[in-house]
BAPA-279683 format. One line per field, with one value per residue: residue number from 1; residue in one letter; x, y, z negated of N, C-alpha, C in turn. Coordinates in steps of 0.001 Angstrom, whole numbers, plus 500000, padded with zeros to 6 digits. Atoms other than C-alpha are relative to their C-alpha. Example, Ala and Ser with C-alpha at 12.3 -4.5 7.8 and 13.67 -1.06 7.14 Angstrom:
2
resi	(1,2);
resn	(a,s);
nc1	(500890,499180);
nc2	(498810,498810);
nc3	(500000,500060);
cac1	(512300,513670);
cac2	(495500,498940);
cac3	(492200,492860);
cc1	(500900,499230);
cc2	(501200,501090);
cc3	(500000,499270);
END
This chain:
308
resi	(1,2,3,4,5,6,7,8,9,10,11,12,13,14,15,16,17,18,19,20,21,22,23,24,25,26,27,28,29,30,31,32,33,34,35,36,37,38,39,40,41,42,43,44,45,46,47,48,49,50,51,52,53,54,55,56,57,58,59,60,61,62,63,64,65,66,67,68,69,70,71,72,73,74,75,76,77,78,79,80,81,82,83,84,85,86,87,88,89,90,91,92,93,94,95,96,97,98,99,100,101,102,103,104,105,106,107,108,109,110,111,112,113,114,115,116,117,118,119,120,121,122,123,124,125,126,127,128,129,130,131,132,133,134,135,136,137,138,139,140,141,142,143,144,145,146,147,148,149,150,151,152,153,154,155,156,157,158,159,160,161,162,163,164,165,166,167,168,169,170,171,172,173,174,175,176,177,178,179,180,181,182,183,184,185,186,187,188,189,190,191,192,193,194,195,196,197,198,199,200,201,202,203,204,205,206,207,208,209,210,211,212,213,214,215,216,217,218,219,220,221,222,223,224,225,226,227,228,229,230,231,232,233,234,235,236,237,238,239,240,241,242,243,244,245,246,247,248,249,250,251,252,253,254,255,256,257,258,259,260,261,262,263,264,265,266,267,268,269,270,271,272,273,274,275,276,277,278,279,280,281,282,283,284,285,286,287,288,289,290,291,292,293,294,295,296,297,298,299,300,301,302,303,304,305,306,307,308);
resn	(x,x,x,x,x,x,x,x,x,x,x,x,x,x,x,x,x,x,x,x,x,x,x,x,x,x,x,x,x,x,x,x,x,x,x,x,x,x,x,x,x,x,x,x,x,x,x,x,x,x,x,x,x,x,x,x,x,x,x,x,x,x,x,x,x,x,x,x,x,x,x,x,x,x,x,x,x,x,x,x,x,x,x,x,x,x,x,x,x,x,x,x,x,x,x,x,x,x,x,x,x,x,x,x,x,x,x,x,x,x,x,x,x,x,x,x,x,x,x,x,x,x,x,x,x,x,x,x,x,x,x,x,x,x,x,x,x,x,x,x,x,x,x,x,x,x,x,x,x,x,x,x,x,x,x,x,x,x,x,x,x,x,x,x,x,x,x,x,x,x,x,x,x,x,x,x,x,x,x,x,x,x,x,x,x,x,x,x,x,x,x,x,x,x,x,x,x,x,x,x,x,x,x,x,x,x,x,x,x,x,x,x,x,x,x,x,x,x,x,x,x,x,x,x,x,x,x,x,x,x,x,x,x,x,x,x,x,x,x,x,x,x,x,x,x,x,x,x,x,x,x,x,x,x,x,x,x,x,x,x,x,x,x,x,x,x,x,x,x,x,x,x,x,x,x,x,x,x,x,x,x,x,x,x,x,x,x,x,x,x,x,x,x,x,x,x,x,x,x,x,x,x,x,x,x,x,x,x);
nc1	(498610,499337,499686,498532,499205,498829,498918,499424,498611,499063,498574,499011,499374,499873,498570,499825,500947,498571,500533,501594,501060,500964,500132,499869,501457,500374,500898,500137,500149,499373,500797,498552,500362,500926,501708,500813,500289,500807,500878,500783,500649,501369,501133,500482,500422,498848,500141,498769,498180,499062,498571,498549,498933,499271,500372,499464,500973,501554,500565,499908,500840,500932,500255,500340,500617,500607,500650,501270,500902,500550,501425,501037,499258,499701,498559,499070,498366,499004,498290,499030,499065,499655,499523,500680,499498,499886,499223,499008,499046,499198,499691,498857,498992,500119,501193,500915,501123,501537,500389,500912,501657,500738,499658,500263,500960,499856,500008,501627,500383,500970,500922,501189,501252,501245,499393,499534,499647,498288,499417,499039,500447,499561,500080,500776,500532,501359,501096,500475,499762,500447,501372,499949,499407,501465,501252,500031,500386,501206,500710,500429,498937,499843,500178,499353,498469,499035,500570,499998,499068,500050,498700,500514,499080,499526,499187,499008,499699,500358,499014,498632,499422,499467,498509,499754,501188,501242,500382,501397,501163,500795,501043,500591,501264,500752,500963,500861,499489,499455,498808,499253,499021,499342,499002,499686,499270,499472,499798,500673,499722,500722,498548,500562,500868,501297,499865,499237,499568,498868,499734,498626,499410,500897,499689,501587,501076,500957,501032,501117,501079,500225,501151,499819,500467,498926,499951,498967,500637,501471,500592,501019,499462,500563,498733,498864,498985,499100,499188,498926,498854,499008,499241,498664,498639,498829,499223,499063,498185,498582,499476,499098,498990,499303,499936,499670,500513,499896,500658,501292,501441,501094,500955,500934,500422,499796,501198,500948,499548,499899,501415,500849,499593,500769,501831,500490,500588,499619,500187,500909,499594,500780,499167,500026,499586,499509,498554,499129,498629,499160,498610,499605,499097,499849,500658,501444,500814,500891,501167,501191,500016,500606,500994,501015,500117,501097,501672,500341,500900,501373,500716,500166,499793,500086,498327,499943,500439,500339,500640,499191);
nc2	(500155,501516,500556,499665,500833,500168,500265,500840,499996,501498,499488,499486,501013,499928,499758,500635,501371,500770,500725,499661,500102,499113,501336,500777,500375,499821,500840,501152,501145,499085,498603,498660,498992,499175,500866,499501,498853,499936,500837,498821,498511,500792,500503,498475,499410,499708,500988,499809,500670,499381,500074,499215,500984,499769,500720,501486,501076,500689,501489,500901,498922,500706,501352,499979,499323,499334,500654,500278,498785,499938,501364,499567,498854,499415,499936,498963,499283,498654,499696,499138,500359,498430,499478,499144,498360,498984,499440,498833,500532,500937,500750,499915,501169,500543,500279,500710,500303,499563,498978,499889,500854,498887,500700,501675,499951,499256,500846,501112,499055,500444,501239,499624,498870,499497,500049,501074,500179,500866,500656,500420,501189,501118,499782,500043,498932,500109,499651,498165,498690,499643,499434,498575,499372,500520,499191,498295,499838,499858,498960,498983,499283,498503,498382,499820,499547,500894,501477,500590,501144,500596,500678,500576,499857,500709,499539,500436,501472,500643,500243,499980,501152,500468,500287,499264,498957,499109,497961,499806,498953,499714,499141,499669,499820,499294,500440,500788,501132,500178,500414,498838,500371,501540,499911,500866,500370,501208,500874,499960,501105,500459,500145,500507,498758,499527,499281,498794,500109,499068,499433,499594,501594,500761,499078,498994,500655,498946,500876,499592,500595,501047,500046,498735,500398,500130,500434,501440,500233,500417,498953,499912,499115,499647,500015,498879,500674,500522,498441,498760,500714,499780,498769,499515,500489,499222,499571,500489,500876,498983,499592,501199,500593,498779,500454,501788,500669,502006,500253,498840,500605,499557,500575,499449,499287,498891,498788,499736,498848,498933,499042,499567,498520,499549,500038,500417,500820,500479,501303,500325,501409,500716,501251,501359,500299,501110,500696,499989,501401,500045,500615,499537,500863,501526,500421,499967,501364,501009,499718,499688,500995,500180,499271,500207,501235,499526,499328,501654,501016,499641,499513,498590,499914,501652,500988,499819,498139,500025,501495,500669);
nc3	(500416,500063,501173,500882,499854,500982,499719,500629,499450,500051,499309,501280,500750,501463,500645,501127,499961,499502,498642,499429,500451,499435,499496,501082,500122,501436,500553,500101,498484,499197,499410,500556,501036,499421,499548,500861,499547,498717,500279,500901,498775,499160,501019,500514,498724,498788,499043,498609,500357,499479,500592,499714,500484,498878,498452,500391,501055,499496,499361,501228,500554,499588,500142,501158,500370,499083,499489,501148,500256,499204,500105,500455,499967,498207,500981,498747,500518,500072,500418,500656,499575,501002,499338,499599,500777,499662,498553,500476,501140,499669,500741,500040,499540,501044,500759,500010,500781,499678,500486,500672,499711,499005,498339,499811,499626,498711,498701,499533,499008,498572,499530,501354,499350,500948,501307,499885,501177,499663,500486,499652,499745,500949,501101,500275,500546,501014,499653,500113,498966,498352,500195,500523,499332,498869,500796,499664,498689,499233,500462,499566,499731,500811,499378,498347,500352,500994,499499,501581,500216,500627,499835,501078,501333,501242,501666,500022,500600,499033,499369,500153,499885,500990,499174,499385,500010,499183,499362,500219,500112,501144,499574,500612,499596,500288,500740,498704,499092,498933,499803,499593,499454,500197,500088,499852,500904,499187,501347,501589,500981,501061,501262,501672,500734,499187,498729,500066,498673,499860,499234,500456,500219,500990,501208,500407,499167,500183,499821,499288,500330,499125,499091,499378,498715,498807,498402,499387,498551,499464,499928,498837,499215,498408,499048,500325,500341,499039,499218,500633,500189,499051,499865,501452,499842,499231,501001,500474,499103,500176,501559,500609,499180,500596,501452,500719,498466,500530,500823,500980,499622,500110,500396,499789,500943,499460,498758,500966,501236,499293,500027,501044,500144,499102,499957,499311,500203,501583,499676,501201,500290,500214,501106,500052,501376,499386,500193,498524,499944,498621,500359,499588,500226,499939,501275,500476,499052,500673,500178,498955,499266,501504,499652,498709,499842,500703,498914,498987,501180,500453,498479,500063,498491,499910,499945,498654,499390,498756,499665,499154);
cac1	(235832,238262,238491,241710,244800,247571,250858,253773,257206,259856,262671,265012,267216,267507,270834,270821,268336,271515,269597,266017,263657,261009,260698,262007,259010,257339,254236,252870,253015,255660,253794,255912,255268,253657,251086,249825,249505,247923,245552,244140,244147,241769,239805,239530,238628,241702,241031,244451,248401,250965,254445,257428,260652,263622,263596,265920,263881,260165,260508,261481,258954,256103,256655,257284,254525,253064,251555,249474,248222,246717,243904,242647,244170,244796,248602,250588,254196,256543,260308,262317,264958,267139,268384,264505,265062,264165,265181,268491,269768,271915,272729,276225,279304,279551,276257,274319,271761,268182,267019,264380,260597,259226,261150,260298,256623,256893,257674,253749,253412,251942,249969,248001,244944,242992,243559,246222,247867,251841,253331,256265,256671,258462,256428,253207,250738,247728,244057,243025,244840,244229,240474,240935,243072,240454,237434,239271,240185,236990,235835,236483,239515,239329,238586,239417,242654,243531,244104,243272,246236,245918,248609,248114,249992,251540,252086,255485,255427,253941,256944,260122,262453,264040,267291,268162,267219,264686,264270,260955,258706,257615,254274,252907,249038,246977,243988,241803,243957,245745,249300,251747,255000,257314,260478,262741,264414,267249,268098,265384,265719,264214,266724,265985,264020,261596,261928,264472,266138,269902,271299,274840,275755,273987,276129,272370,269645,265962,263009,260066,256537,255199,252018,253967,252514,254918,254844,255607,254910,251354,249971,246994,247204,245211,246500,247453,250221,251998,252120,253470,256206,257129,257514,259449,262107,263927,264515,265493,268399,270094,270240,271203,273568,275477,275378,275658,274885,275775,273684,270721,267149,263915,261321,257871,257493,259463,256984,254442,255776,256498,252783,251447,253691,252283,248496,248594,247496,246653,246801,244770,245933,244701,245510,246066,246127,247582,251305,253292,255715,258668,262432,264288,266981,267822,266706,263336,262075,261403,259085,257195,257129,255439,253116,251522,251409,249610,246897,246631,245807,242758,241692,242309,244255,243430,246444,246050,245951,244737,243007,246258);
cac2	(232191,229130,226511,227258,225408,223678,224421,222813,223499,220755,222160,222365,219810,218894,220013,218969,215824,214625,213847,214022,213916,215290,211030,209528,206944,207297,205331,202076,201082,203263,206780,209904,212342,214793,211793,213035,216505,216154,213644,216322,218917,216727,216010,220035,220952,221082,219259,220676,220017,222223,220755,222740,221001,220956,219986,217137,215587,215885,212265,211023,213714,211765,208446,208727,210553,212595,209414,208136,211469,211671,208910,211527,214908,217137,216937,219701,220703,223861,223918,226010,226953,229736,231143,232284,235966,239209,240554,242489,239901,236847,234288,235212,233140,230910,230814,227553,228102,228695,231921,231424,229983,233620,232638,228879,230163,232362,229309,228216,231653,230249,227713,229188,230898,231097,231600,229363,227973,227181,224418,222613,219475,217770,218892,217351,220190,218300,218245,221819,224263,223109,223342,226644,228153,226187,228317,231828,231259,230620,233413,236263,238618,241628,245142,246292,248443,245242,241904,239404,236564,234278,232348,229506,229469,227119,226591,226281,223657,221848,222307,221917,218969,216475,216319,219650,223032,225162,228506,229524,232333,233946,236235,238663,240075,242618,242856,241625,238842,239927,239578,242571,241007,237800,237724,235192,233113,231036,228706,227691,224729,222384,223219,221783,225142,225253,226608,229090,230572,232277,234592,234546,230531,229788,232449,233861,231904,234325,232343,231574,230743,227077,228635,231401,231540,230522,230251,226853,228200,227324,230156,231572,233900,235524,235466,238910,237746,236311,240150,241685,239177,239336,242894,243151,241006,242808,245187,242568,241351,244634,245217,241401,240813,244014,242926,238803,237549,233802,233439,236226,235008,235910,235207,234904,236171,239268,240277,239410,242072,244634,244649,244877,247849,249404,248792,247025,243653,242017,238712,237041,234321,231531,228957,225343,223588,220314,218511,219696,216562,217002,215691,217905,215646,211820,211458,212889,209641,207333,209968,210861,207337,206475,209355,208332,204761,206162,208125,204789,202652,205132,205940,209171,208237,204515,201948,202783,206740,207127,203704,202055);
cac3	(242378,243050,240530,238048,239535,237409,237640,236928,236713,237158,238808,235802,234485,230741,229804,226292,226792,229447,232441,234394,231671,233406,234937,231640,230943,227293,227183,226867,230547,231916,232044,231601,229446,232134,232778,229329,230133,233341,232125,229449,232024,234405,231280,230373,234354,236364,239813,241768,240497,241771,241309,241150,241818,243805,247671,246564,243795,246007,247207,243728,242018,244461,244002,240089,239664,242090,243885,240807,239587,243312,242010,239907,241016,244449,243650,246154,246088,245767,246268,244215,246235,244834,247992,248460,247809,248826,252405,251856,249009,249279,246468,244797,245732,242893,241424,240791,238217,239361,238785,236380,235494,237123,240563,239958,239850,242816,244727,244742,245891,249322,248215,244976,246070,242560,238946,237572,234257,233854,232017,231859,233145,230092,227843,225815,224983,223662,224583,223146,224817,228293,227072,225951,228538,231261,229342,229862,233322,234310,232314,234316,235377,232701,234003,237653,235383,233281,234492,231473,230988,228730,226772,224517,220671,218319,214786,214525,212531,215195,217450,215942,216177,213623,215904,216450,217022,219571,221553,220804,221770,218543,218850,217939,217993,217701,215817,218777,219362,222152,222689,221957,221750,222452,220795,221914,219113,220734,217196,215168,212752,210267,207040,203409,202488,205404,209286,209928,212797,213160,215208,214007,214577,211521,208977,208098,208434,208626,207229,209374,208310,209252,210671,212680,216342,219261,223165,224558,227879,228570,230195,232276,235184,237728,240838,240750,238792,241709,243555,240586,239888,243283,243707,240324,241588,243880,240844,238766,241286,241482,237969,237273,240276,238825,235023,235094,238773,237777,235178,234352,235069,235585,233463,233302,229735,231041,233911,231231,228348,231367,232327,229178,228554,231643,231019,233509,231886,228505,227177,225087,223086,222386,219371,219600,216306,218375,217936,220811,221969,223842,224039,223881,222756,223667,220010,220017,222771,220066,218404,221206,222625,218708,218907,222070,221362,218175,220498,222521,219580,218082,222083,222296,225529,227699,227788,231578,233041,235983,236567,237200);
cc1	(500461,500115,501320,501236,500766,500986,501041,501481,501011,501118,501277,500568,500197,501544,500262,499288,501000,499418,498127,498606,498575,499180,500448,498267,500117,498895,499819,500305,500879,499295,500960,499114,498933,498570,499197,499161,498982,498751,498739,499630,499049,499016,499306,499451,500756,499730,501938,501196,500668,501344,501006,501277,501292,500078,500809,498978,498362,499903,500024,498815,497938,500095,500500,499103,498540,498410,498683,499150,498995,498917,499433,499888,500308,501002,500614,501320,500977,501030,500264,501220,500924,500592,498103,499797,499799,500758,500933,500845,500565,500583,501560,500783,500028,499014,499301,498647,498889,499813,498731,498764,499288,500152,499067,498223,499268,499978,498671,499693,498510,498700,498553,499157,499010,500667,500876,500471,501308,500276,501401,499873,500475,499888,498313,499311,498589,498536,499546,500771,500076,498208,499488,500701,499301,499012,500590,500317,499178,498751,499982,501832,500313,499485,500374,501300,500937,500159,499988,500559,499430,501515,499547,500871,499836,499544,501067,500515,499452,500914,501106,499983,500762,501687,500450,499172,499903,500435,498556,499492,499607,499134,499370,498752,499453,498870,498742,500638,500792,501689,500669,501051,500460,501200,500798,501138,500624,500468,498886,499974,499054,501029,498799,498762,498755,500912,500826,500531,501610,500198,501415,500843,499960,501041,499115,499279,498127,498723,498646,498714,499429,498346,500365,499784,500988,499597,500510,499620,499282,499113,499129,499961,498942,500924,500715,501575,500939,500284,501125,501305,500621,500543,500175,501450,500800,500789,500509,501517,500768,500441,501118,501260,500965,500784,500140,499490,500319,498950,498641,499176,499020,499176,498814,499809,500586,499253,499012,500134,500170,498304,499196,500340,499162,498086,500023,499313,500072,499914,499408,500513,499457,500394,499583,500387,500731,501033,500569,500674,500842,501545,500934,501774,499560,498889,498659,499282,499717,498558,498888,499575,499114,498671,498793,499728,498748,498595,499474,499177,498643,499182,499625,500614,499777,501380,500536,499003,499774,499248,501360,501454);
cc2	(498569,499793,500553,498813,499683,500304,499648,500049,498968,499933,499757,498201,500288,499741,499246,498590,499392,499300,500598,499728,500055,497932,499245,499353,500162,499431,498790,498835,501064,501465,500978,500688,501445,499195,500880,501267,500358,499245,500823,501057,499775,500252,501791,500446,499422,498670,500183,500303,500358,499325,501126,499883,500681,498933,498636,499160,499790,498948,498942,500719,498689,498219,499772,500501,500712,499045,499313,501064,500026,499119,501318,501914,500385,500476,500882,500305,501212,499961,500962,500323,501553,500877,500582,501336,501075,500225,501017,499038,498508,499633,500324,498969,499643,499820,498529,499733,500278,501295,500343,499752,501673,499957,498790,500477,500598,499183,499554,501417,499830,499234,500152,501261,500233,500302,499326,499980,499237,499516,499383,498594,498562,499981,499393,500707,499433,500589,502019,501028,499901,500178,501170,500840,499615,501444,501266,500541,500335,501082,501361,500696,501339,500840,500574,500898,498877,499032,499499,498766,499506,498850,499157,499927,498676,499884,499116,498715,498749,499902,499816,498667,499719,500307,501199,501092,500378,501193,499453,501624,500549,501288,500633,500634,501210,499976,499195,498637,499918,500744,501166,500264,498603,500544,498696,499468,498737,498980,500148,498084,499818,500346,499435,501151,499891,500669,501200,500432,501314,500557,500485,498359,499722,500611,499932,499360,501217,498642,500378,499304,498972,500689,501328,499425,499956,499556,498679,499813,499275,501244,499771,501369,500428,499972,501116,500206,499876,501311,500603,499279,500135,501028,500611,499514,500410,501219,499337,499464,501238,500341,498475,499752,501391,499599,498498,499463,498458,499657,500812,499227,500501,499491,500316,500914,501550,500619,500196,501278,501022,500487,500067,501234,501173,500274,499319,498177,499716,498635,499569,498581,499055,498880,498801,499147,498133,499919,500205,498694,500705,499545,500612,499748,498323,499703,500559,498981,499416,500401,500195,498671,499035,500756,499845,498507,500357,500162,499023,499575,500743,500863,501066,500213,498158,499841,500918,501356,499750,498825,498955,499930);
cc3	(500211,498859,499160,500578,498577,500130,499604,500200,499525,500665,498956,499644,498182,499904,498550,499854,500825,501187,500820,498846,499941,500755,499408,499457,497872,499366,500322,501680,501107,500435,499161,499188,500713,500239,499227,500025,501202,499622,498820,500963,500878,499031,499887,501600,501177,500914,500706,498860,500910,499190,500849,499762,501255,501393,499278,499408,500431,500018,498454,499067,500542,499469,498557,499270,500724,500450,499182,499540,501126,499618,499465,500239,501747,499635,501866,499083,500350,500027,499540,500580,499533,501286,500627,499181,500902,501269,499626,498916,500520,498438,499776,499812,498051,498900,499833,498996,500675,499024,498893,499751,500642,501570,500005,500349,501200,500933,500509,500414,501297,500202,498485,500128,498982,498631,499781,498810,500560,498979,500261,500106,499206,498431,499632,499240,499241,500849,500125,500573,501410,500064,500095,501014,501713,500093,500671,501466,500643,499551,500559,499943,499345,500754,501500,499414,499324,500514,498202,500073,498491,499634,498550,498410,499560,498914,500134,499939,501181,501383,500360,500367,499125,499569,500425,500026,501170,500012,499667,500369,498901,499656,499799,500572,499760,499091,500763,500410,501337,499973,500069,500441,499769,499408,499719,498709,500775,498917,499146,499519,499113,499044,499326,499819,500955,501766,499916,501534,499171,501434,500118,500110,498761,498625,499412,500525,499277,499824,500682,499486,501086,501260,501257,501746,501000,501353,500046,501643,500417,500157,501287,500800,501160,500966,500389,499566,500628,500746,499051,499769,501371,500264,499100,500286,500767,498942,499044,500803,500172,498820,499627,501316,499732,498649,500031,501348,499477,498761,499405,501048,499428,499755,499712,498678,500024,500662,498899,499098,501319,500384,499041,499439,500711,499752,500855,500113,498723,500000,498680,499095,498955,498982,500291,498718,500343,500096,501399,499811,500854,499778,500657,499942,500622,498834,499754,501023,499007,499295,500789,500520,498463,500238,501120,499560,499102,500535,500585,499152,499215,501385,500017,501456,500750,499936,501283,500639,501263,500916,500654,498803);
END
């Protein structure tokens, strides 16, 4: 079996963060916030780094990034380009969103020949779940009827924000541990009382428990994966270019929940008891840019990633 790639999606702009965050620096010596990520993922196995960006942003993608990782990393790249689509379809007049992190992952399509794990690229996930999501990779592909995904969990409390509220994944299990459903919560909040989320612009707020398990998209994938997502999407584009062509998107936690319906894969999930970071506001940089300095000072990460 090939090693487990990384992959990495970075296509996306931060709408509410108000710019490229994804190359906003955050540690002690100018290192972004994916340094971190990548730098754990080396540490847990991962030799090879798939970025996934747009053709525009490669040359700025490499030389903020790209080019240093290469000291310790076999760093390759994926365009995202939204006009790659199905024979028979064509991008509708007036569209510019990107179609979704299930496209965006489609784009490494060509170039991901083994197992693989997806992250995001402006987000800090912490040592243990690239450990842990390493481990089941290299553990084996389920059953010749099942494939076996893997997806790493939260505790909530470990991923809200001070400044604002979160979409979240919120997950549920089986008794085995393996993954039955996601249900996407687009508002969840710190209030006075504890974690909550609405669904009404904050009429009704539904309380959520701090240890309740959540996606922060960090998942693991055979490469199987990449067939069935592709030949799902031609049925998602007639349904969505019918119902919301400017805006509906395809996502991975969709293909995911479709083949687990099916039988045709399970997922196992995996807990991380580690402080997600990420900014998803302007105003969460000073914490994260604290937090790491933190890790610095009891050497949990050097001053200097990558020997440089």
């Amino acid at each position: 079996m090939h090693k487990p790639i990384l992959v990495v999606m970075a296509a996306g702009m931060g709408s509410r963060y108000g710019g490229l965050k994804q190359l906003d620096p955050v540690g002690p010596h100018g290192q972004l916030i994916i340094d971190y990520s990548l730098y754990d993922a080396r540490r847990a196995g991962f030799e090879t780094v798939v970025f996934i960006v747009k053709r525009e942003l490669e040359e700025a993608f490499h030389a903020g990034i790209g080019r240093r990782v290469a000291r310790g990393m076999d760093v390759r790249y994926a365009c995202q380009d939204m006009a790659d689509l199905p024979a028979g379809f064509t991008v509708p007049e007036g569209r510019v969103k990107p179609w979704g992190t299930a496209h965006a992952v489609l784009a490494a399509r060509h170039i991901v020949d083994a197992p693989f794990a997806v992250i995001n690229a402006d987000d800090c996930y912490g040592p243990e779940g690239f450990q842990a999501v390493y481990g089941a990779l290299c553990g084996g592909t389920g059953t010749s009827a099942q494939d076996e995904y893997a997806m790493v969990g939260y505790l909530l409390k470990n991923t809200v924000t001070e400044n604002g509220y979160v979409a979240r994944g919120v997950c549920e299990t089986d008794e085995n541990g393996f993954l039955t459903h996601v249900t996407e919560r687009t508002h969840i909040e710190k209030r006075p009382d504890g974690i909550a989320f609405t669904e009404d612009g904050g009429q009704n707020w539904v309380p959520l428990a701090d240890d309740t398990i959540v996606s922060m998209n960090l998942w693991g994938f055979t490469h199987n994966f990449l067939r069935e997502a592709e030949a799902r999407f031609p049925v998602f584009l007639e349904k969505t270019l019918r119902e919301n062509p400017l805006k509906g998107e395809y996502f991975v936690p969709d293909v995911v929940s479709a083949l687990i319906r099916e039988g045709k894969a399970r997922v196992r999930v995996l807990q991380s008891h580690d402080t997600w970071y990420g900014v998803t506001y302007q105003a969460d940089k000073p914490a994260v840019m604290a937090a790491i300095a933190e890790k610095t000072a009891r050497g949990e990460y050097p001053e200097q990633l990558w020997g440089m």
